[in-house]
C-alpha positions in Angstrom: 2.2 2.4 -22.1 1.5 0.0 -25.3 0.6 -3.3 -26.0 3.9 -4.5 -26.4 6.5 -2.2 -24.9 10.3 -2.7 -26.0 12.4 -3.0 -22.9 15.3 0.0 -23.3 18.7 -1.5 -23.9 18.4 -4.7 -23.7 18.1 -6.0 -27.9 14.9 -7.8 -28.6 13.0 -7.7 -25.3 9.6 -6.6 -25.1 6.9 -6.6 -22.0 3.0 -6.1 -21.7 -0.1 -8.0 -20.9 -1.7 -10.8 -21.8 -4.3 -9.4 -23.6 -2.0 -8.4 -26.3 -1.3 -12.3 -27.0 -5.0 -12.3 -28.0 -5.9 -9.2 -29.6 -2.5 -7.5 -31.3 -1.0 -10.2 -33.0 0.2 -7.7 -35.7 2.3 -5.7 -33.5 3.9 -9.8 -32.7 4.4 -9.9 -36.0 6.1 -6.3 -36.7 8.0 -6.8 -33.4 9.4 -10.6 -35.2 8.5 -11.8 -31.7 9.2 -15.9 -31.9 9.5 -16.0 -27.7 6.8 -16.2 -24.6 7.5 -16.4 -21.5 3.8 -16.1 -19.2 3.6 -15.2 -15.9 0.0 -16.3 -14.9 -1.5 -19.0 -12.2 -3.1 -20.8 -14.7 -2.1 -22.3 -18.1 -2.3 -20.4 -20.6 -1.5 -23.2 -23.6 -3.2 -26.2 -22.5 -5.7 -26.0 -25.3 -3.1 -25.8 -28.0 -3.0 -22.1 -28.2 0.5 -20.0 -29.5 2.2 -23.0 -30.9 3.6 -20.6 -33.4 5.9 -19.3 -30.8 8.7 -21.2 -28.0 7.3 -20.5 -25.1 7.6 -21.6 -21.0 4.9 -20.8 -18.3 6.0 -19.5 -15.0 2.9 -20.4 -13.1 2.2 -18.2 -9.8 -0.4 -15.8 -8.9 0.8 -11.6 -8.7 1.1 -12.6 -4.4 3.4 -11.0 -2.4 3.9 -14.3 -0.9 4.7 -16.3 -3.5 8.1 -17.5 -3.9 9.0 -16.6 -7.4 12.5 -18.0 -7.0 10.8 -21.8 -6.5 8.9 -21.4 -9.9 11.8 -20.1 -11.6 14.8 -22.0 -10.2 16.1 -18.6 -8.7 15.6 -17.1 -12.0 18.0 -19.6 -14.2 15.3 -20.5 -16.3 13.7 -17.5 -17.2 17.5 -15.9 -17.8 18.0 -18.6 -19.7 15.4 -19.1 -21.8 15.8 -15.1 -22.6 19.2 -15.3 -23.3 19.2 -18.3 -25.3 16.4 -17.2 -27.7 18.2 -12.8 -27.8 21.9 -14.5 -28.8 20.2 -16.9 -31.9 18.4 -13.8 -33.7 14.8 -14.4 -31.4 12.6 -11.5 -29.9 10.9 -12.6 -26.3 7.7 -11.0 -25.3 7.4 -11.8 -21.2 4.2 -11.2 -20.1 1.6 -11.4 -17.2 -2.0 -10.6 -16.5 -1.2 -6.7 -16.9 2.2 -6.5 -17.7 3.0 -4.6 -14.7 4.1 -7.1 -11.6 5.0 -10.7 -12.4 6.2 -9.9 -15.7 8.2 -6.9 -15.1 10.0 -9.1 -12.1 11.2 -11.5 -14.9 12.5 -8.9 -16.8 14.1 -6.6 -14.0 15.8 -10.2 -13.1 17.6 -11.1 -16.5 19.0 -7.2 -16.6 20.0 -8.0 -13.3 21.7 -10.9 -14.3 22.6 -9.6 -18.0 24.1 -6.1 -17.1 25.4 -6.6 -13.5 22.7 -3.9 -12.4 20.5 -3.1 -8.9 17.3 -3.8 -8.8 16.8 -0.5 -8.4 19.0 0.4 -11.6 17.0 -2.7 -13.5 13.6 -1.0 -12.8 14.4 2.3 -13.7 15.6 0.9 -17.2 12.8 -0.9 -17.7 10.2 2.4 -16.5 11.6 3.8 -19.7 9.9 1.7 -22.1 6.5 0.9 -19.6 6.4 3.4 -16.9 3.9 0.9 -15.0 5.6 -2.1 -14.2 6.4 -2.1 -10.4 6.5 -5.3 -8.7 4.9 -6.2 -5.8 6.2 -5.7 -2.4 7.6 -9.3 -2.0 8.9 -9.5 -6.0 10.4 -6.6 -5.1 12.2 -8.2 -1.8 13.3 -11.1 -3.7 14.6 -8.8 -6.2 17.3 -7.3 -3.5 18.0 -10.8 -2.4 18.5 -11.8 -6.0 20.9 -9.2 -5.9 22.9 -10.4 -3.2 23.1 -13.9 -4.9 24.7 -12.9 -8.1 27.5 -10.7 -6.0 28.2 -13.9 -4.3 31.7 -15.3 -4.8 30.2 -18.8 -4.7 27.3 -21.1 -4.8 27.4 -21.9 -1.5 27.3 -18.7 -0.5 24.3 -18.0 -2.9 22.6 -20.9 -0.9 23.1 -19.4 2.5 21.6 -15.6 1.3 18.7 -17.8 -0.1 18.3 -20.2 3.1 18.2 -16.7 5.0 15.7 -15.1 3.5 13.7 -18.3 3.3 13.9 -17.4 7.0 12.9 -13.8 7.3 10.8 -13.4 4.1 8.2 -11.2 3.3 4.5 -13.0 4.8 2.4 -10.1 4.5 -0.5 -8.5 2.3 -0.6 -6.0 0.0 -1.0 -3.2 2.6 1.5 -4.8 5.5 4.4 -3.4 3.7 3.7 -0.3 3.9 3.2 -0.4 7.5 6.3 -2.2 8.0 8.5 0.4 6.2 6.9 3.4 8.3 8.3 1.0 11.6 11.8 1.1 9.9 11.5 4.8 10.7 
C-alpha cells in the first residue's frame, strides 16, 4: 500500500488517504492528478485549501449506517464526476480518512458502473493496486444492492430494489454483522 495507489484497469484512477493530500503532493504531481473526490464527514476545503484541483465532497462518516446512496445520488455523481474528468485527459484521486472504506466504495461503485462488474469482481480489481480497501459492512450491502440497480431493465424498477432495501437495510454496528452472517448458517 502507497500514498497514492493506481486503481488496476481502469486509466487514470488512483485511491489512498487523506494524508497524502497534505503531505505527498509530488507523487499529485507525477501522477498529473487534476481530480478529488473526499470521502470525509467534515469539509475538507472550506478554508480555501486544493483549489488547484476540481474537486466534490461526499460528506458522511465511515458508518455502517449511513446511507451512501443519499450523499451520492445512488452513485450518479461520483460516476459522473469520474467519468467526466477520465474521458477529457484528467486523473481522479478519490480519497477518505485511510483510503480503505468510504473511498474504496466510490471506486468499487464506478467499476461497477464502468465495466458491468460484481461487487465482488469490483473489489478484487481494486485489491490489486491497495490490498486494504474493504468497505464496511453496510458499504458493502449497498454495494450488492447497487448491483441489482444497474441490472435493472428500468428506472422504475431501480426505484423499487432501492425502496426495498430502504426497508430491510443494514442498522447495525460494526460487530452485528458478523453475528448476523453466522445466523444465516
Amino acid at each position: 500500500m502507497g500514498w497514492v495507489d493506481k486503481v488496476p484497469r481502469a486509466g487514470n484512477l488512483y485511491i489512498g488517504g487523506l494524508h497524502a493530500l497534505y503531505q505527498r503532493q509530488d507523487l499529485f504531481k507525477e501522477y498529473k492528478i487534476t481530480h478529488i473526490i473526499s470521502a470525509l464527514d467534515f469539509d475538507l476545503y472550506e478554508a480555501g485549501h486544493f483549489k488547484e484541483y476540481a474537486h466534490i465532497q461526499v460528506k458522511l462518516d465511515d458508518d455502517p449506517n449511513e446511507n451512501f446512496f443519499a450523499h451520492t445520488r445512488r452513485f450518479r455523481d461520483t460516476n459522473d464526476f469520474i467519468e467526466s474528468a477520465l474521458s477529457n485527459g484528467g486523473a481522479v484521486f478519490v480519497h477518505c480518512a485511510m483510503g480503505k472504506s468510504r473511498s474504496a466504495t466510490i471506486v468499487i461503485a464506478y467499476l461497477m458502473y464502468k465495466y458491468h462488474i460484481s461487487p465482488t469482481a469490483a473489489l478484487a480489481q481494486l485489491n490489486e493496486g491497495r490490498p486494504v480497501c474493504e468497505p464496511n459492512p453496510g458499504f458493502q450491502e449497498q454495494l450488492e444492492v447497487y448491483h441489482d440497480m444497474l441490472r435493472c431493465d428500468s428506472e422504475a424498477d431501480a426505484n423499487r430494489v432501492y425502496d426495498q432495501w430502504l426497508k430491510t437495510r443494514y442498522t447495525g454496528d460494526w460487530y452485528s454483522e458478523r453475528r448476523r452472517e453466522i445466523s444465516k448458517l
